[in-house]
Jmol script that loads the backbone (N, CA, C; Angstrom):
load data "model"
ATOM      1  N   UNK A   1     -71.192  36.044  50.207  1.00  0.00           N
ATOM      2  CA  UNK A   1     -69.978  35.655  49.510  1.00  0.00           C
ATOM      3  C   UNK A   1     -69.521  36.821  48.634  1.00  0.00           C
ATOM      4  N   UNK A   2     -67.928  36.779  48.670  1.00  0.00           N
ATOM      5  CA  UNK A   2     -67.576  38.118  47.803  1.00  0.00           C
ATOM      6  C   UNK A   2     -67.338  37.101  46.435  1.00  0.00           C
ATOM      7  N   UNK A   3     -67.667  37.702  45.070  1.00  0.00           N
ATOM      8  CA  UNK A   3     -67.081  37.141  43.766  1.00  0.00           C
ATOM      9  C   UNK A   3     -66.001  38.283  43.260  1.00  0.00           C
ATOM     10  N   UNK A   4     -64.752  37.610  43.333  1.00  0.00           N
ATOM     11  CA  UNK A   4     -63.921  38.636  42.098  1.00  0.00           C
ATOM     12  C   UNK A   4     -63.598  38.119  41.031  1.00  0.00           C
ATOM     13  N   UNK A   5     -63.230  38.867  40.184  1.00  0.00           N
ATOM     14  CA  UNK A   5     -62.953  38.683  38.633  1.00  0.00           C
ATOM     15  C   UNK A   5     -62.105  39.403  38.342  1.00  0.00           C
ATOM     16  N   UNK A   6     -60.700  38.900  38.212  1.00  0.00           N
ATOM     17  CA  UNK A   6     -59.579  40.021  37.845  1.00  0.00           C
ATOM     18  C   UNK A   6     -59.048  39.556  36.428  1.00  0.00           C
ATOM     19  N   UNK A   7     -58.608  40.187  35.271  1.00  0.00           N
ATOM     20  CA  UNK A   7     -58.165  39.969  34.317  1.00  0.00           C
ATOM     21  C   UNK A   7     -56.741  40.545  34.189  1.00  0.00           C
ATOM     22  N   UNK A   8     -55.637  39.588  33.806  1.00  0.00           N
ATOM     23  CA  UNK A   8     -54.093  39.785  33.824  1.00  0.00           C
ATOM     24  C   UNK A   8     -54.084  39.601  32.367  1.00  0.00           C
ATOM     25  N   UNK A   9     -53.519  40.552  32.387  1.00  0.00           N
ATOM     26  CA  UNK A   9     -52.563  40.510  31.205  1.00  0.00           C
ATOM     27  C   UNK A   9     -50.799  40.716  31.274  1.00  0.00           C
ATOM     28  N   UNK A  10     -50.726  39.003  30.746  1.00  0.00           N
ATOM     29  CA  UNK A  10     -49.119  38.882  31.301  1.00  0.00           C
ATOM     30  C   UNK A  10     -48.190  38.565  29.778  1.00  0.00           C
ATOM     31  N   UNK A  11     -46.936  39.441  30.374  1.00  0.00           N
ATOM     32  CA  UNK A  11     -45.867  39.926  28.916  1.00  0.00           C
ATOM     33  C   UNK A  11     -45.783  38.609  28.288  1.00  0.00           C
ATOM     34  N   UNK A  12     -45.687  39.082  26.759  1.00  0.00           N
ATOM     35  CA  UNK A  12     -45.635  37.839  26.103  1.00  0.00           C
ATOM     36  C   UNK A  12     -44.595  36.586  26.437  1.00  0.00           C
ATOM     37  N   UNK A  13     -43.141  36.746  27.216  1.00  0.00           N
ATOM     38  CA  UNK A  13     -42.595  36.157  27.117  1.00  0.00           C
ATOM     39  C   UNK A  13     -42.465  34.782  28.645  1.00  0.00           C
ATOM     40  N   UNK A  14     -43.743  35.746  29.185  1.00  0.00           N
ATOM     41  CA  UNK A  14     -44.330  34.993  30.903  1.00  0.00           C
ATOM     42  C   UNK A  14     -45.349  34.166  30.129  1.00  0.00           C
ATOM     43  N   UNK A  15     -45.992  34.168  29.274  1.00  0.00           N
ATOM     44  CA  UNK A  15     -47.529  33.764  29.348  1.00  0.00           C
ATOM     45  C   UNK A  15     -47.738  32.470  29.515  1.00  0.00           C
ATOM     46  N   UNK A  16     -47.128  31.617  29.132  1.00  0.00           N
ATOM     47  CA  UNK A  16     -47.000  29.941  28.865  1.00  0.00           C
ATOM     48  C   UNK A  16     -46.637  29.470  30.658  1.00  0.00           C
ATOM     49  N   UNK A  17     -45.756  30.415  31.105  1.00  0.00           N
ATOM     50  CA  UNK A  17     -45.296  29.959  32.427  1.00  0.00           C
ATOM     51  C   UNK A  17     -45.922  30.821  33.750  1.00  0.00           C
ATOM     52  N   UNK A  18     -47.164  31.109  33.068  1.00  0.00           N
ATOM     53  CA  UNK A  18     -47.942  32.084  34.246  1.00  0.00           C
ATOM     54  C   UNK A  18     -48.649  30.831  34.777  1.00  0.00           C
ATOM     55  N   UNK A  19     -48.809  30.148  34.588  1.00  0.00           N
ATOM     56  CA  UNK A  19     -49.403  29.294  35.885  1.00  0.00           C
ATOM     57  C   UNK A  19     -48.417  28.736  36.930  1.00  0.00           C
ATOM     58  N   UNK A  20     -47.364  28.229  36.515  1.00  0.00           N
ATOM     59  CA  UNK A  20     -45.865  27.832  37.452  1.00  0.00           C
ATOM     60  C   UNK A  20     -45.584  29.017  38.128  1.00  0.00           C
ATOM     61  N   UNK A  21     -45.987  30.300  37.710  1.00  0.00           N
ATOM     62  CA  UNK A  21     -45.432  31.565  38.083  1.00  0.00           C
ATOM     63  C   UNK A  21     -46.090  31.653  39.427  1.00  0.00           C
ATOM     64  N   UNK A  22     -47.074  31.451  39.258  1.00  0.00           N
ATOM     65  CA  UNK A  22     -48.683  32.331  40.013  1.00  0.00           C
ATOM     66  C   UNK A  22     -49.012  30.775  41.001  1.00  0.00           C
ATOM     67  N   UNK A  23     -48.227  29.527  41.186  1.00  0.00           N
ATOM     68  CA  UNK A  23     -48.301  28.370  41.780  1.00  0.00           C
ATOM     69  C   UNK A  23     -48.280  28.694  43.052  1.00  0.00           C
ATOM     70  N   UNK A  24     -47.664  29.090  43.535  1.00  0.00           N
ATOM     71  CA  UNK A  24     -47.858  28.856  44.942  1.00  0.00           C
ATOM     72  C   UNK A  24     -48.635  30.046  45.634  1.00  0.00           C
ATOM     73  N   UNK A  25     -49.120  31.260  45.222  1.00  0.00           N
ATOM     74  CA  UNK A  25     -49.758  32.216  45.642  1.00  0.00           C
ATOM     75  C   UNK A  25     -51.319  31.632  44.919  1.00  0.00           C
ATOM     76  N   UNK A  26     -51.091  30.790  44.334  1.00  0.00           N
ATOM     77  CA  UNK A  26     -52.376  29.976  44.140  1.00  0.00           C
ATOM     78  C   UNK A  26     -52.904  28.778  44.786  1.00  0.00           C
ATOM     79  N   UNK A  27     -51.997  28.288  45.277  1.00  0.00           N
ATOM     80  CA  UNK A  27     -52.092  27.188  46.261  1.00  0.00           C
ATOM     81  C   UNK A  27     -52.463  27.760  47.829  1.00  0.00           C
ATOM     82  N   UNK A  28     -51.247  28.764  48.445  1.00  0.00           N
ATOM     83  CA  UNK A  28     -51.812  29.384  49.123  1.00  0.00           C
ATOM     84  C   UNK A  28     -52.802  29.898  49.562  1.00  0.00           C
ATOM     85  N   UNK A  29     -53.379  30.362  48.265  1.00  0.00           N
ATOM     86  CA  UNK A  29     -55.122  31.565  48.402  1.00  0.00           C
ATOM     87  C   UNK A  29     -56.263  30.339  48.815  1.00  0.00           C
ATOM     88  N   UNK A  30     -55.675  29.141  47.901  1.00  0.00           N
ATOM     89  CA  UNK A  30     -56.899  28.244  47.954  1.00  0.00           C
ATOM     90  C   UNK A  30     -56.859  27.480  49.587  1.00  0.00           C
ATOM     91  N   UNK A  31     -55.952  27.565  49.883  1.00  0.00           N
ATOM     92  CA  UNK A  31     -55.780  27.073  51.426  1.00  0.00           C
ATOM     93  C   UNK A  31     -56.674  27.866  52.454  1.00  0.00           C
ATOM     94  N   UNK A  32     -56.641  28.891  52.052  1.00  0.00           N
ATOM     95  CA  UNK A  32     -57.039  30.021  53.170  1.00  0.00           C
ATOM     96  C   UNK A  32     -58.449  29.544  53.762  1.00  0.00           C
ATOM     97  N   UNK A  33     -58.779  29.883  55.038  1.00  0.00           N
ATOM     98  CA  UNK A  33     -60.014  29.320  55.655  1.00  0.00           C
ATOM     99  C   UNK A  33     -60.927  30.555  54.750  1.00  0.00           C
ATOM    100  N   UNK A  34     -62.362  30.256  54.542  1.00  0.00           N
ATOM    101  CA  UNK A  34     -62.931  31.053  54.124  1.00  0.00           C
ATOM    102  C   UNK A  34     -63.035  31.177  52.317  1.00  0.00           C
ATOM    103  N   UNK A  35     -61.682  30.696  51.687  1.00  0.00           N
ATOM    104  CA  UNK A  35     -61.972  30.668  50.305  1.00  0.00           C
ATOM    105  C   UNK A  35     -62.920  29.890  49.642  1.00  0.00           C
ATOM    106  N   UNK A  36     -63.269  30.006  48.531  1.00  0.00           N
ATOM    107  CA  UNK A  36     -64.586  29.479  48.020  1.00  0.00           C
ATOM    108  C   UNK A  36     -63.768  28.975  46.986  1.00  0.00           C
ATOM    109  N   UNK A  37     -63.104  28.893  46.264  1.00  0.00           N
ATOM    110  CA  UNK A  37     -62.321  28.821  44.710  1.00  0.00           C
ATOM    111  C   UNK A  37     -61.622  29.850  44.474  1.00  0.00           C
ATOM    112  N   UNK A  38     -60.570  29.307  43.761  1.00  0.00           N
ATOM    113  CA  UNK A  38     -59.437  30.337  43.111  1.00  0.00           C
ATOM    114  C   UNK A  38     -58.905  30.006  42.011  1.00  0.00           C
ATOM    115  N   UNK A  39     -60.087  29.980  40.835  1.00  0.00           N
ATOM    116  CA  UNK A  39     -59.251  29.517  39.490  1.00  0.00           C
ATOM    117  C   UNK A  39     -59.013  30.252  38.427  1.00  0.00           C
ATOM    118  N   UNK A  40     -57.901  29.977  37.794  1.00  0.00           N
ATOM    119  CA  UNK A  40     -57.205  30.653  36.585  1.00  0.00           C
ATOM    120  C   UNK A  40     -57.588  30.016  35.232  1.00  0.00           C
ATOM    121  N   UNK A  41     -58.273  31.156  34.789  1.00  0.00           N
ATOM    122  CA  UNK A  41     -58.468  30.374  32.998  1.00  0.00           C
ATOM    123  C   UNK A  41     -57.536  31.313  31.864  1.00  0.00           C
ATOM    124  N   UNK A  42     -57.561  30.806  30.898  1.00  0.00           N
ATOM    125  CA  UNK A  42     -56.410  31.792  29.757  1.00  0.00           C
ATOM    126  C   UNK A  42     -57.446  31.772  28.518  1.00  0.00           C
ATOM    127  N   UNK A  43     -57.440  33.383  28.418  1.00  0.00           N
ATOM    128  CA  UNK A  43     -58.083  33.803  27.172  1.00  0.00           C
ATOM    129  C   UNK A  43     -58.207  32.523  25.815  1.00  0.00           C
ATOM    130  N   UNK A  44     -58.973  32.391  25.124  1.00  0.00           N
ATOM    131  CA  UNK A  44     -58.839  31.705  24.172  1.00  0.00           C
ATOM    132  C   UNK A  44     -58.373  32.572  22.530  1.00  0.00           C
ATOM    133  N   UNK A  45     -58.903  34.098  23.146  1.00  0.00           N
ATOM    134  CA  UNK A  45     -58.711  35.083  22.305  1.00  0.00           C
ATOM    135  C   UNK A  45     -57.427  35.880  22.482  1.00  0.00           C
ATOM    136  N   UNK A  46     -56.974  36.291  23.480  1.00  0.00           N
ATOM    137  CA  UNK A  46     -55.593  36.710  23.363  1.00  0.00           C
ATOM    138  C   UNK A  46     -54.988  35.486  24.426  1.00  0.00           C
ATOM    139  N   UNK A  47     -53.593  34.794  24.092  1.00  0.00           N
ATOM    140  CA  UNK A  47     -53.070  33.866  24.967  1.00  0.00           C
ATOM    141  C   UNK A  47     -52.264  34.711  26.111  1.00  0.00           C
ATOM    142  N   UNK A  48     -52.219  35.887  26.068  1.00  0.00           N
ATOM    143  CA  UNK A  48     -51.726  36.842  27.277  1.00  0.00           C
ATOM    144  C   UNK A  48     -52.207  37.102  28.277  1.00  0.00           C
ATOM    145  N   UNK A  49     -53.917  36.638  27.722  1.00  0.00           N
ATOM    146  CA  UNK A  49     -54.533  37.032  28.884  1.00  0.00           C
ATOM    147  C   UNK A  49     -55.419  35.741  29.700  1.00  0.00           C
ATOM    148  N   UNK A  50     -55.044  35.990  31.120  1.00  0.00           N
ATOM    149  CA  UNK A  50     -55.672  35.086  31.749  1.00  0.00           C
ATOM    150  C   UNK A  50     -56.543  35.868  32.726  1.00  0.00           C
ATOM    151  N   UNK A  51     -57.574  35.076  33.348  1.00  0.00           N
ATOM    152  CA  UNK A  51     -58.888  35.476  33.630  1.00  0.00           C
ATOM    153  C   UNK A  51     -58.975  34.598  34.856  1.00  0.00           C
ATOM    154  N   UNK A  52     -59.062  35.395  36.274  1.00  0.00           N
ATOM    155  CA  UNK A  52     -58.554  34.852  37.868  1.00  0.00           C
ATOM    156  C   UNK A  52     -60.120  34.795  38.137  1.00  0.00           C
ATOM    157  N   UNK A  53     -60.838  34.011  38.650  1.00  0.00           N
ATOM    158  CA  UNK A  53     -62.119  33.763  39.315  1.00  0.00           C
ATOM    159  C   UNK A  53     -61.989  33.612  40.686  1.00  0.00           C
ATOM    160  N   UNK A  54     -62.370  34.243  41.582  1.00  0.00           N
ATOM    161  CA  UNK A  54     -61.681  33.740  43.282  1.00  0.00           C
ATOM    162  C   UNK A  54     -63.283  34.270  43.711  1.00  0.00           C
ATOM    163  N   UNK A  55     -63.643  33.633  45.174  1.00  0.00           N
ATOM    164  CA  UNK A  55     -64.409  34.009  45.892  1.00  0.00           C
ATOM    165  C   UNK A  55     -63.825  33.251  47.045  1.00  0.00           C
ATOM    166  N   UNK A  56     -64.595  34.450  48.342  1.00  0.00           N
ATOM    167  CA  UNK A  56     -64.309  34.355  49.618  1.00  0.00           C
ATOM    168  C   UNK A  56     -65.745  34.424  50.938  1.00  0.00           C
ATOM    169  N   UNK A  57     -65.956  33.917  51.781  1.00  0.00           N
ATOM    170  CA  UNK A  57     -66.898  34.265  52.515  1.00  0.00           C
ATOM    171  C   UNK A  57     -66.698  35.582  52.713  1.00  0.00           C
ATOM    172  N   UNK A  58     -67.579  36.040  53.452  1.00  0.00           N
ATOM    173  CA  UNK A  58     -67.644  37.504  53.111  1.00  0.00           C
ATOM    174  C   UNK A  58     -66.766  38.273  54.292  1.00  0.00           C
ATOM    175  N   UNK A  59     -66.348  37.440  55.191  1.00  0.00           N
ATOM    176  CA  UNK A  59     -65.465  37.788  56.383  1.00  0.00           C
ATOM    177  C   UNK A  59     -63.794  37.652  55.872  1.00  0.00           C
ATOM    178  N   UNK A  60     -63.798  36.826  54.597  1.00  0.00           N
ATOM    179  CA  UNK A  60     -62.467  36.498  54.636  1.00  0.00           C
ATOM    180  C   UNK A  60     -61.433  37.050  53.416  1.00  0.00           C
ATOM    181  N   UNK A  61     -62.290  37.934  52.860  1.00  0.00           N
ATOM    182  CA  UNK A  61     -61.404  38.991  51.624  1.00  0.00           C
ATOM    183  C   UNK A  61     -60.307  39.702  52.448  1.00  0.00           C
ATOM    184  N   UNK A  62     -60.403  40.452  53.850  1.00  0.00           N
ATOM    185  CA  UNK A  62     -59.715  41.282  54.182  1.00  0.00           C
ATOM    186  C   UNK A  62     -58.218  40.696  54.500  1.00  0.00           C
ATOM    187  N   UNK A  63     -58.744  39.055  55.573  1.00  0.00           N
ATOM    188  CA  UNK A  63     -57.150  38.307  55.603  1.00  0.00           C
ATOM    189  C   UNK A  63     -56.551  38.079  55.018  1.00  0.00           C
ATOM    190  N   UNK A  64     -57.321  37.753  53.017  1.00  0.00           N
ATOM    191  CA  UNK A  64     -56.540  37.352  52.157  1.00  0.00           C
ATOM    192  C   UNK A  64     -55.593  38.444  51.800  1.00  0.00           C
ATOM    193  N   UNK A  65     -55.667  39.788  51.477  1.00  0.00           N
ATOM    194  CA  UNK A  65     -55.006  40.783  51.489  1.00  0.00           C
ATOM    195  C   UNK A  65     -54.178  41.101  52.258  1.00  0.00           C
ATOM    196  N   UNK A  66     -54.343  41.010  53.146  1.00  0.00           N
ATOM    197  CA  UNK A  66     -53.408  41.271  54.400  1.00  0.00           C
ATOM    198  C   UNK A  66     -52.386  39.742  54.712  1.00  0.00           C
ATOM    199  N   UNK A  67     -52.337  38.558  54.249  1.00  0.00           N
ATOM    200  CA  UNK A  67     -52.066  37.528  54.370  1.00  0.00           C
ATOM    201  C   UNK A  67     -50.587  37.771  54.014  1.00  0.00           C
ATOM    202  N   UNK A  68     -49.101  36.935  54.091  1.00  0.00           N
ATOM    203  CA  UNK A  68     -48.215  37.627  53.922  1.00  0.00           C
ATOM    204  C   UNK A  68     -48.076  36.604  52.294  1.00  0.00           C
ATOM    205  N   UNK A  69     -48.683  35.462  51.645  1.00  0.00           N
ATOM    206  CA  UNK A  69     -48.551  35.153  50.567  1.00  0.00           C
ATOM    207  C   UNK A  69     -49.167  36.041  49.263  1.00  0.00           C
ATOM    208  N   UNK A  70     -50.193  36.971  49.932  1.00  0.00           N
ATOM    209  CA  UNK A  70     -50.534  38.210  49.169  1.00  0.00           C
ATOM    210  C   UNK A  70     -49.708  39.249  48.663  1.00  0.00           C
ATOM    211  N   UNK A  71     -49.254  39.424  50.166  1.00  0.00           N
ATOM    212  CA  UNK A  71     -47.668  40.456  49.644  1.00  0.00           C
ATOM    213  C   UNK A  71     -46.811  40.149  49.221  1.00  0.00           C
ATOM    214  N   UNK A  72     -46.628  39.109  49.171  1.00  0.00           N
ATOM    215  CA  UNK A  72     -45.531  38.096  48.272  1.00  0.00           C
ATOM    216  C   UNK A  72     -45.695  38.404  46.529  1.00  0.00           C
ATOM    217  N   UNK A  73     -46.780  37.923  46.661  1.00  0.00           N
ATOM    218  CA  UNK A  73     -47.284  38.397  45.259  1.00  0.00           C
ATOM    219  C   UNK A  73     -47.103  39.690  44.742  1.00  0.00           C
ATOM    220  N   UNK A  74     -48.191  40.716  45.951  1.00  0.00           N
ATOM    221  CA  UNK A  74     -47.573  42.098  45.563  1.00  0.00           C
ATOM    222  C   UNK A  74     -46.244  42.274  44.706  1.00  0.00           C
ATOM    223  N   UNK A  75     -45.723  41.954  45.840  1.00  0.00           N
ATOM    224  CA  UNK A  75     -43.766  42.158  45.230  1.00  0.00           C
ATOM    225  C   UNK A  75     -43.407  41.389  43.871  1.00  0.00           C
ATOM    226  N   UNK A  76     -43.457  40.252  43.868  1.00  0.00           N
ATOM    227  CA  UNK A  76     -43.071  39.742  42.766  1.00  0.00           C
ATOM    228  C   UNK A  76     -44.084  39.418  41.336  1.00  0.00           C
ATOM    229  N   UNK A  77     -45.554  39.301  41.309  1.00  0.00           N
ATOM    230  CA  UNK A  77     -45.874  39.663  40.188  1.00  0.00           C
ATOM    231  C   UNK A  77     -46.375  40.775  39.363  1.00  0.00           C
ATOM    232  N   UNK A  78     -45.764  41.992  39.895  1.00  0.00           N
ATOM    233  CA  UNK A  78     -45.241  42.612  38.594  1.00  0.00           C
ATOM    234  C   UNK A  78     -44.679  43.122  37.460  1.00  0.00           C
ATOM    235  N   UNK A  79     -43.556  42.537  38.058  1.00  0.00           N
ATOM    236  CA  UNK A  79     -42.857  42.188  37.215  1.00  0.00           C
ATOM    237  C   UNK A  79     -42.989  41.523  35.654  1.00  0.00           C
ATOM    238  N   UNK A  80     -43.894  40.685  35.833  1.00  0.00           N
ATOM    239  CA  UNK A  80     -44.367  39.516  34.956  1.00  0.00           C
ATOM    240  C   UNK A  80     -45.694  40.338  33.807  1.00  0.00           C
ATOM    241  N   UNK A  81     -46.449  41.085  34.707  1.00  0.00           N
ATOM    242  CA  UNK A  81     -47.806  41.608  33.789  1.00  0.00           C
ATOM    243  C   UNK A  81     -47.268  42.961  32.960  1.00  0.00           C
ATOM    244  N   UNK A  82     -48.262  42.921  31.742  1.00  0.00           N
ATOM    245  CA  UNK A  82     -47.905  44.324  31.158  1.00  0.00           C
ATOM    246  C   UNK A  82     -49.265  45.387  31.523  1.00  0.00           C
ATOM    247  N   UNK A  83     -49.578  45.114  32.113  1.00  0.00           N
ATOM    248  CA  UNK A  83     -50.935  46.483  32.798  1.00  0.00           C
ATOM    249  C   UNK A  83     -50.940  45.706  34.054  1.00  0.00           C
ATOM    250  N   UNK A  84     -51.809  47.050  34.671  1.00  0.00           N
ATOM    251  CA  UNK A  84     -52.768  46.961  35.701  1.00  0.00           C
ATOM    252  C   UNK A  84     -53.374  45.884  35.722  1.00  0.00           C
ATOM    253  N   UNK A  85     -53.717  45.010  36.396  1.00  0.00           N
ATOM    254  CA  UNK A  85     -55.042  43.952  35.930  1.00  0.00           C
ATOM    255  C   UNK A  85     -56.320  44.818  36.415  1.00  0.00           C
ATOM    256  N   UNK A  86     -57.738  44.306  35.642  1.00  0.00           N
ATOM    257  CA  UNK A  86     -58.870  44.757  36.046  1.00  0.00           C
ATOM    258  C   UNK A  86     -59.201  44.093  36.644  1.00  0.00           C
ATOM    259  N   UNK A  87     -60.513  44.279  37.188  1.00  0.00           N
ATOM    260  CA  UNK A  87     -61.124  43.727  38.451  1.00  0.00           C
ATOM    261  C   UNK A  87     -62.217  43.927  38.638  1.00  0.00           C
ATOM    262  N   UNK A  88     -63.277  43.054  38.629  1.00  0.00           N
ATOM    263  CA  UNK A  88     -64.560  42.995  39.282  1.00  0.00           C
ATOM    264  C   UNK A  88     -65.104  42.487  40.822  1.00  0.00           C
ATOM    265  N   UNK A  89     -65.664  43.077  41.302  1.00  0.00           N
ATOM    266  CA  UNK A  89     -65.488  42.891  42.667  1.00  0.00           C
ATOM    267  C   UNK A  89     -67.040  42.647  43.523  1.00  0.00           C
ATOM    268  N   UNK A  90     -67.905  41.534  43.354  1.00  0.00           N
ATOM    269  CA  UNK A  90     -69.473  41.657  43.676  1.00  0.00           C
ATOM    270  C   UNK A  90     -69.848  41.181  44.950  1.00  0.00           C
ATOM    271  N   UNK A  91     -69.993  41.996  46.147  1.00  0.00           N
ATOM    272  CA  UNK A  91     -70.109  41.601  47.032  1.00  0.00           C
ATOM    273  C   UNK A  91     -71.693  40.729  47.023  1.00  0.00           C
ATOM    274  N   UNK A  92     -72.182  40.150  48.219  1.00  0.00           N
ATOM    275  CA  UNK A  92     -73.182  39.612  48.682  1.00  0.00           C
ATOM    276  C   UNK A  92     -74.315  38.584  47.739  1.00  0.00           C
ATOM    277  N   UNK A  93     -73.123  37.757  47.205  1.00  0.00           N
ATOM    278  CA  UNK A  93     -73.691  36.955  45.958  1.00  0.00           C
ATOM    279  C   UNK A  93     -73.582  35.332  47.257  1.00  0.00           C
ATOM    280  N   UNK A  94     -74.866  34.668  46.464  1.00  0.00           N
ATOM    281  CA  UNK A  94     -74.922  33.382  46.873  1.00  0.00           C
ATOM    282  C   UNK A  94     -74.090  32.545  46.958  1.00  0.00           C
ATOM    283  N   UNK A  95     -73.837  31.738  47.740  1.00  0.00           N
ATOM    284  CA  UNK A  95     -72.999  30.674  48.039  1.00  0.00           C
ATOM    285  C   UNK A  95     -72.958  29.792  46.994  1.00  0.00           C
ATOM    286  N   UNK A  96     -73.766  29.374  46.436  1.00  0.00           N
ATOM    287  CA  UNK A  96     -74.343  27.882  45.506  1.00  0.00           C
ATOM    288  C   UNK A  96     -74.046  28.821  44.295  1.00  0.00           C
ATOM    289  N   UNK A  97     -74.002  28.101  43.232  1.00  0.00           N
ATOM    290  CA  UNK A  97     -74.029  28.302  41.536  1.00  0.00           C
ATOM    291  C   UNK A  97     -75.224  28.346  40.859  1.00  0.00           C
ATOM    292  N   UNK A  98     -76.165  29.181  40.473  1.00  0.00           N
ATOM    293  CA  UNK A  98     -77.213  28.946  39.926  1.00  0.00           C
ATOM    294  C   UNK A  98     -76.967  27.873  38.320  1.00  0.00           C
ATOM    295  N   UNK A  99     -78.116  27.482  38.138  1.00  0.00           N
ATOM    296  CA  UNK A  99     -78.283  27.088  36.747  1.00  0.00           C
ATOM    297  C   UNK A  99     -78.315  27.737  35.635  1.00  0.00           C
ATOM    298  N   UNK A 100     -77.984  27.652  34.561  1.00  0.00           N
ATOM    299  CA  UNK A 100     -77.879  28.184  33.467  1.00  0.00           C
ATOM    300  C   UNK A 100     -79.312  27.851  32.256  1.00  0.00           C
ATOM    301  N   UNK A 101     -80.664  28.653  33.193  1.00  0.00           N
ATOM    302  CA  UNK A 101     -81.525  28.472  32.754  1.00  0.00           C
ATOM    303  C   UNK A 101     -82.176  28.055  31.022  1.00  0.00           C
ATOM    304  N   UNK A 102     -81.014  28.573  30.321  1.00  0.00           N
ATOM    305  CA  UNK A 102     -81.016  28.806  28.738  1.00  0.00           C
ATOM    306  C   UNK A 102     -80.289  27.600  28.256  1.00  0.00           C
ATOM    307  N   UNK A 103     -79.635  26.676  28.726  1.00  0.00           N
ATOM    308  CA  UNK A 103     -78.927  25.629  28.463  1.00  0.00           C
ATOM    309  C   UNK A 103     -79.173  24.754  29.331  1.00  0.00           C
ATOM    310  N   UNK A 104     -80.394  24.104  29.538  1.00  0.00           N
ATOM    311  CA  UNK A 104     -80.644  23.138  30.409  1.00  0.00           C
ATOM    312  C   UNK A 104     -80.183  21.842  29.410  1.00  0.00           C
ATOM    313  N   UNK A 105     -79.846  21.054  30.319  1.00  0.00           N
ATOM    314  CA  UNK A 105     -79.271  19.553  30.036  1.00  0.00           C
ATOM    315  C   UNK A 105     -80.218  18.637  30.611  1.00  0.00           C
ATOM    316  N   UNK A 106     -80.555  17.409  29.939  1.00  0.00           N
ATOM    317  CA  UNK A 106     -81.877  16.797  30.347  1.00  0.00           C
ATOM    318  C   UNK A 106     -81.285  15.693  30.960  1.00  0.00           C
TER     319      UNK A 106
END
end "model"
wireframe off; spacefill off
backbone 0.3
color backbone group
C-alpha cells in the first residue's frame, strides 16, 4: 500500500469553502478502484491549513494521476492554495492500521 500525506495550505479567503472546493475531486479519488481512503482534516492550529491523508494499493497511485479528475484538479486548484503543498509519500506500508500501543483502551 502507498500512504500519502500532503499538507495545503489554502488562501485565507478559500479556507472555510475548501472542502465544497476540493468535493468532487474528492469524491472522485475515493471512487477509484484501488483507493484505500481519501480524507481531509483542517489544522486545528492554523485554519488555512488542511492535512489530505489518501492511500492506494500499490498498483493504483499511477491511474490516480493520470486519471482525468486529477487533471482537473491540476488546473483548477491552484488557484485556491497559497504554496506548494508538501507531501509525504511511504511506499510499501500495511494494509490494516496498527494499534496505538501507548493508548490502549480496555
Amino acid at each position: 500500500m502507498i500512504l500519502i500525506c500532503v499538507k495545503w495550505t489554502v488562501k485565507p479567503e478559500h479556507a472555510d469553502a475548501w472542502p465544497e472546493i476540493t468535493r468532487e475531486f474528492t469524491e472522485a479519488t475515493r471512487a477509484e478502484p484501488g483507493n484505500k481512503f481519501f480524507e481531509w482534516s483542517r489544522s486545528i492550529e492554523d485554519p488555512n491549513q488542511y492535512v489530505l491523508l489518501e492511500a492506494f494499493d500499490d498498483d493504483a497511485a499511477v491511474p490516480h494521476v493520470t486519471s482525468d479528475h486529477f487533471k482537473k484538479a491540476q488546473a483548477e486548484l491552484p488557484q485556491y492554495v497559497a504554496e506548494t503543498p508538501k507531501i509525504r509519500n511511504l511506499q510499501g506500508q500495511p494494509d490494516e492500521w496498527d494499534l496505538l500501543g501507548e493508548f490502549q483502551v480496555s
